[in-house]
MIFI-643165 format. One line per 10 residues: their letters; for each residue x, y, z of C-alpha. Coordinates in nm, 3 decimals. Each point is the difference from the previous one (the first is absolute). Layout:
! residues N
a> X,Y,Z  ...;
! end
This chain:
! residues 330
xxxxxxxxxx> -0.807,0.231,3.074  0.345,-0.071,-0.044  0.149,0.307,-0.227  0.363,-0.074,0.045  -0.133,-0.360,-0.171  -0.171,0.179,-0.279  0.255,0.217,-0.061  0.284,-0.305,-0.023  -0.252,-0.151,-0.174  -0.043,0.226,-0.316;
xxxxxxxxxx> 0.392,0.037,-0.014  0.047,-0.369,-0.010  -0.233,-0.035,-0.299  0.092,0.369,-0.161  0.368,-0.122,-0.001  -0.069,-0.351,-0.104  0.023,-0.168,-0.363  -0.359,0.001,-0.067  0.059,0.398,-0.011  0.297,-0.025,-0.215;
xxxxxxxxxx> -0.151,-0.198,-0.248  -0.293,0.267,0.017  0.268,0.269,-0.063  0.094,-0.159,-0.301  -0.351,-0.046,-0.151  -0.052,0.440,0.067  0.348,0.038,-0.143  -0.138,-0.166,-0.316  -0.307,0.159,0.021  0.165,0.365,0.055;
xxxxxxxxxx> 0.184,-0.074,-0.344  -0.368,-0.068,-0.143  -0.142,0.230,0.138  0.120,0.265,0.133  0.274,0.091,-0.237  -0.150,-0.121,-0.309  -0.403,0.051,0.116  -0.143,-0.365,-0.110  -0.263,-0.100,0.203  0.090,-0.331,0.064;
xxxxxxxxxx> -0.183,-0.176,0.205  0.086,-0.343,-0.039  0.324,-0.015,0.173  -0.056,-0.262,0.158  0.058,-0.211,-0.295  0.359,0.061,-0.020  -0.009,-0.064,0.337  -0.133,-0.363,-0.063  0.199,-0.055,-0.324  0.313,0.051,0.226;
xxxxxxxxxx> -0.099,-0.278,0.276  -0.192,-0.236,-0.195  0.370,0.056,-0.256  0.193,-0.121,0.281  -0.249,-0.275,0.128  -0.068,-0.149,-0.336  0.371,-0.028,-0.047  0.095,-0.147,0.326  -0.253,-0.189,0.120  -0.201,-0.121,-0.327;
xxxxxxxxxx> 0.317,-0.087,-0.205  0.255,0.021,0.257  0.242,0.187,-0.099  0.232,0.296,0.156  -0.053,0.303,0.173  0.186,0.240,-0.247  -0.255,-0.127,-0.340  -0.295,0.045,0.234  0.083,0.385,0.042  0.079,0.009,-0.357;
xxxxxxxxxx> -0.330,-0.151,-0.109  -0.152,0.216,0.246  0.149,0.316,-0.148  -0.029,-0.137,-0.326  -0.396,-0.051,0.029  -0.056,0.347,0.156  0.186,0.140,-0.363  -0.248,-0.246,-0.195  -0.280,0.108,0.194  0.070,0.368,-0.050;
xxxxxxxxxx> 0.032,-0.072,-0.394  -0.373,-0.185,0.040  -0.181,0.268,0.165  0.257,0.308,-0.112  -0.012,-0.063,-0.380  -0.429,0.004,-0.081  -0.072,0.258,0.298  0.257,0.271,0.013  -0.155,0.174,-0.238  -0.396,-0.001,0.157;
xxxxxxxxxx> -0.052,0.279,0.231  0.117,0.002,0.370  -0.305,-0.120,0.158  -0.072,-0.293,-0.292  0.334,-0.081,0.085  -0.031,-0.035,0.369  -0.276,-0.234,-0.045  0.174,-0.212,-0.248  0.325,-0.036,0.242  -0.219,-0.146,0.305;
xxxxxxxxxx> -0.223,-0.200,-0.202  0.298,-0.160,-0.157  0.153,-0.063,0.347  -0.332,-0.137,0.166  0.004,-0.206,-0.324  0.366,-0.146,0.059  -0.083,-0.055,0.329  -0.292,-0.218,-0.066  0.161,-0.186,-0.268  0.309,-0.151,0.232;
xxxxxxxxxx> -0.268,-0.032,0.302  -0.223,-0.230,-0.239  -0.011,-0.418,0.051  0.073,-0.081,-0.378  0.373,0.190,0.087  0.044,-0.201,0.341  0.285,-0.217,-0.140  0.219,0.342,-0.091  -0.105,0.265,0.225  -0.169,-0.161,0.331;
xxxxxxxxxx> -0.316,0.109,-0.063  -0.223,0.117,0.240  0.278,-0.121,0.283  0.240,0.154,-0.180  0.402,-0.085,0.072  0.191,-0.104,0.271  0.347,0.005,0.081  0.138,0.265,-0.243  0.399,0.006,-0.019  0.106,-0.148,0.294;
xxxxxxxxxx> 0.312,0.076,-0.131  -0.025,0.350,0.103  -0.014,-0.069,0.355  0.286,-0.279,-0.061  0.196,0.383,-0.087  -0.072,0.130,0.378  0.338,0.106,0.129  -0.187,0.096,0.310  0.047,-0.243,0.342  -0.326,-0.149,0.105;
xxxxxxxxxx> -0.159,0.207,0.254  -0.249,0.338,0.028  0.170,0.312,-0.014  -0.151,0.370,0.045  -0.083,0.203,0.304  -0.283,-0.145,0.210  -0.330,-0.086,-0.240  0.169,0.180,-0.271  0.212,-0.344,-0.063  -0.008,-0.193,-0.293;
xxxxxxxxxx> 0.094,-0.391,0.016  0.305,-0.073,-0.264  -0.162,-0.111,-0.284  -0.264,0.303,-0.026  0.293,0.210,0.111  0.178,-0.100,-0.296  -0.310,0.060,-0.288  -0.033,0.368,0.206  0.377,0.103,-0.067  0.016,-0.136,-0.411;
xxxxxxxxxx> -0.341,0.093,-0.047  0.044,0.382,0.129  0.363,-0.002,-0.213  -0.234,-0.064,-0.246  -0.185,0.288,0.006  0.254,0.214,0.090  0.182,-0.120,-0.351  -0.313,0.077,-0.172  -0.032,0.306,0.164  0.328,0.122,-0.118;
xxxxxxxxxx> -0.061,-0.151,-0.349  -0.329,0.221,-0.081  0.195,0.285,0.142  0.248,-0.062,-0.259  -0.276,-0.048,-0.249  -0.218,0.314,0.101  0.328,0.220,-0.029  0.101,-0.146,-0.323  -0.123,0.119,-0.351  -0.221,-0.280,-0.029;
xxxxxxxxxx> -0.170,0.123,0.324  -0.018,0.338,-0.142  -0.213,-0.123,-0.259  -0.205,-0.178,0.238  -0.089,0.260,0.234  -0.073,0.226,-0.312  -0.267,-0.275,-0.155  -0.148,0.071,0.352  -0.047,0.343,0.022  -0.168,0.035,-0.385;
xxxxxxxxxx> 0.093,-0.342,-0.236  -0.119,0.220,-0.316  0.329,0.241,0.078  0.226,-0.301,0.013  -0.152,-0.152,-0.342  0.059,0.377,-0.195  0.376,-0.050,0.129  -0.006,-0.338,-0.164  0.002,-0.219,0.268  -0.154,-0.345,-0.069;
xxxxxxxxxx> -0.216,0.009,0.316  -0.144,-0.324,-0.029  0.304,-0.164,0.062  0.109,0.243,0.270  -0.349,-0.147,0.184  0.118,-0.334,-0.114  0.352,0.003,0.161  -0.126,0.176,0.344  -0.269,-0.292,0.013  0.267,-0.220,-0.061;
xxxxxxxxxx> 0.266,0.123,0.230  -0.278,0.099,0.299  -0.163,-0.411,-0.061  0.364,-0.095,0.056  0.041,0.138,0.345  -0.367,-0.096,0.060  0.083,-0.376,-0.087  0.312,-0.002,0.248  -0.230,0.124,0.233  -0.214,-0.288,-0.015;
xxxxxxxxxx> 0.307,-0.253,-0.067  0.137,0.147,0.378  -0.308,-0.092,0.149  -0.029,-0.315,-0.140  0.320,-0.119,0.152  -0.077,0.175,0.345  -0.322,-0.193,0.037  0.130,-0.336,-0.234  -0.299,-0.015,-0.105  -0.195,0.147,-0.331;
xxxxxxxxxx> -0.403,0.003,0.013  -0.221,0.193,-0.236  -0.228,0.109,0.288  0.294,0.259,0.128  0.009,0.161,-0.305  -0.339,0.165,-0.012  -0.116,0.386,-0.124  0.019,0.108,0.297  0.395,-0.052,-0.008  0.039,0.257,-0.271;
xxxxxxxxxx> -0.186,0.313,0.202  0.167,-0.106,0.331  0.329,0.130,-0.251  -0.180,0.297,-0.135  -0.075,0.035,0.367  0.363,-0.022,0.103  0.105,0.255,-0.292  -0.215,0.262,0.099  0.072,-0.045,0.332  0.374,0.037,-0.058;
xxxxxxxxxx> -0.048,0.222,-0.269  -0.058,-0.093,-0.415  0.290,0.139,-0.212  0.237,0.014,0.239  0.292,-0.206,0.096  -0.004,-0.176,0.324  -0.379,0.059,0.031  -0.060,-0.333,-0.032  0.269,-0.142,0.238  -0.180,0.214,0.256;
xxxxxxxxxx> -0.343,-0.042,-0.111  0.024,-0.382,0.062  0.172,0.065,0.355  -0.246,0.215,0.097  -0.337,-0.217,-0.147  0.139,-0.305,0.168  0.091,0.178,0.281  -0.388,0.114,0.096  -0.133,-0.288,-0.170  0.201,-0.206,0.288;
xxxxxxxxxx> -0.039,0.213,0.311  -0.389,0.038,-0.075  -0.085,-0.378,-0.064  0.192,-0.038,0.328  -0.193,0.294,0.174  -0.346,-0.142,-0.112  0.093,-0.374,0.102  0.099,0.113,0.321  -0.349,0.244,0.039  -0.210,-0.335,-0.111;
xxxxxxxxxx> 0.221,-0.219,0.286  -0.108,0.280,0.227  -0.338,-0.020,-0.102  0.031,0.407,-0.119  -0.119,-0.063,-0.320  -0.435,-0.084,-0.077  -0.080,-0.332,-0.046  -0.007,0.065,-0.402  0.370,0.117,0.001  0.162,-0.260,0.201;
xxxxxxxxxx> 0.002,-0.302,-0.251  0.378,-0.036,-0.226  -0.189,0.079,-0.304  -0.125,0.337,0.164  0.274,0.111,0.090  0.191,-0.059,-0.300  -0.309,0.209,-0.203  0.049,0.268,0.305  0.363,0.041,-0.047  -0.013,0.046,-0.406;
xxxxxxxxxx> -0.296,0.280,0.107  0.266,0.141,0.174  0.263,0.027,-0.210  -0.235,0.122,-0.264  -0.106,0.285,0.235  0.351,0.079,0.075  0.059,-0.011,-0.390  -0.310,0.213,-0.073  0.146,0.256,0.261  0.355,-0.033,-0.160;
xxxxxxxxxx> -0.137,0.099,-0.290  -0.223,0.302,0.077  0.321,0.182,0.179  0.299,-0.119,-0.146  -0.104,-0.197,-0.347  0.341,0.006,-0.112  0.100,-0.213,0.289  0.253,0.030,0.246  0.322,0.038,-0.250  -0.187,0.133,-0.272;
xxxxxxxxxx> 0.014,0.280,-0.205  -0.319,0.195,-0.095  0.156,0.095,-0.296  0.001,-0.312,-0.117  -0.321,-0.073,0.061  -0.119,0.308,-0.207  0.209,-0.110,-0.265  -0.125,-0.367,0.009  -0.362,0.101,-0.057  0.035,0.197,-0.293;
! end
């Protein structure tokens, strides 16, 4: 086995915009969840609000880059006020089931035939904002170090889509050390204290759902234009707890946990799918492990193992307080 290969390997895709876009779907989800404590688990629908936003915009009706984004943003804030407004007030777990019932719902709805003519379908879009590559100040070519090179376009989606999250980054900061985030982090330690102070807490929740769907949405509008394409069949449950996976890894309630959460799940997620296709080229593997689809269900064993561990010695992750933790479960 090659390790110097594996290793390049789960750089290339831990640096790359697929993990960037990631980064900004656990930055939303930290706002959700780890600073205000909703257990959302439907993500993933902001995420797919934000690209099908943009490829509804551009592809179905043609029009520019800059309304895409805005309807994508837009529908993440109308989606919030959907789910936000009738659950909010049911407990944490009723709540949780609403949020990814609502986003396998969405998702189902703009994969159906009878919305073909708007959405794609079950093939989805193609083509999303060519404009954005038409923005590419960078020279044809690949540029990096060795396998850890990117060719110009994807180079291009890494670089905005990582200012991205950085932006957002610094934006929750902002928000966390504000009064507003004050008020937040006290509805998660005990909600009841906040409401005898006479905070409206319901619309606390509301705004963090809001403001965390937002980043969520760009999240999913980043990927869209990476990829230029939008399909309903990326944006599965699974996507949601591969970022609950990346903010406990990183760290919940904390503020680059996420950015390194996603650099570190990519980052084993890469160099192990690389390790195992190498063992099964070797023939290393048994005969049951050495088909794509095993080895794909191997790897996410894996990185649940390596989760499980994670969370057994350091459950606050790796740039997390246990403090906040304590105070989060309250």
């Amino acid at each position: 086995m090659d390790w110097l290969v594996i290793l390049t390997d789960g750089m290339r895709t831990a640096l790359g915009p697929q993990a960037a876009a990631y980064a900004l779907l656990a930055i939303g989800l930290n706002v959700h969840f780890g600073f205000t404590g909703l257990l959302n688990f439907g993500q993933v629908g902001f995420m797919l609000v934000g690209a099908y936003g943009v490829g509804i915009t551009t592809v179905t009706y043609g029009g520019p880059l800059w309304l895409g984004i805005l309807v994508g943003l837009g529908g993440a804030l109308v989606l919030a006020l959907i789910v936000g407004i009738p659950t909010l007030r049911l407990r944490a777990d009723y709540f949780a089931i609403t949020t990814i019932a609502g986003a396998e719902v969405l998702r189902l709805i703009v994969r159906s035939s009878p919305a073909r003519d708007v959405t794609g379908g079950p093939f989805g879009l193609q083509t999303i904002a060519p404009e954005f590559q038409q923005l590419n100040p960078i020279p044809v070519g690949s540029y990096g170090i060795g396998r850890v090179s990117y060719p110009h376009g994807q180079l291009w989606t890494l670089i905005v889509t990582w200012t991205v999250a950085i932006l957002a980054t610094v934006l929750v900061i902002m928000l966390i050390r504000s009064p507003w985030g004050r008020v937040i982090k006290s509805i998660r330690e005990d909600e009841e204290v906040a409401r005898s102070l006479g905070k409206n807490v319901f619309s606390y929740k509301l705004q963090s759902l809001m403001i965390g769907g937002v980043i969520g949405a760009m999240g999913g509008i980043m990927f869209s234009l990476g990829s230029q394409t939008v399909n309903a069949d990326t944006y599965q449950p699974q996507v949601t707890f591969f970022a609950y996976t990346i903010l406990i890894l990183g760290g919940a309630a904390s503020r680059f946990g996420p950015l390194l959460g996603a650099v570190l799940f990519w980052f084993l997620f890469g160099s192990i799918s690389t390790g195992f296709r190498q063992a099964a080229g070797a023939d290393l593997l048994p005969g049951f492990m050495a088909t794509g689809g095993a080895i794909g269900a191997t790897v996410m064993a894996l990185v649940g193992l390596a989760l499980v561990l994670l969370m057994i010695f350091r459950p606050q992750g790796i740039l997390g307080s246990k403090k906040e933790m304590i105070l989060g479960a309250r």
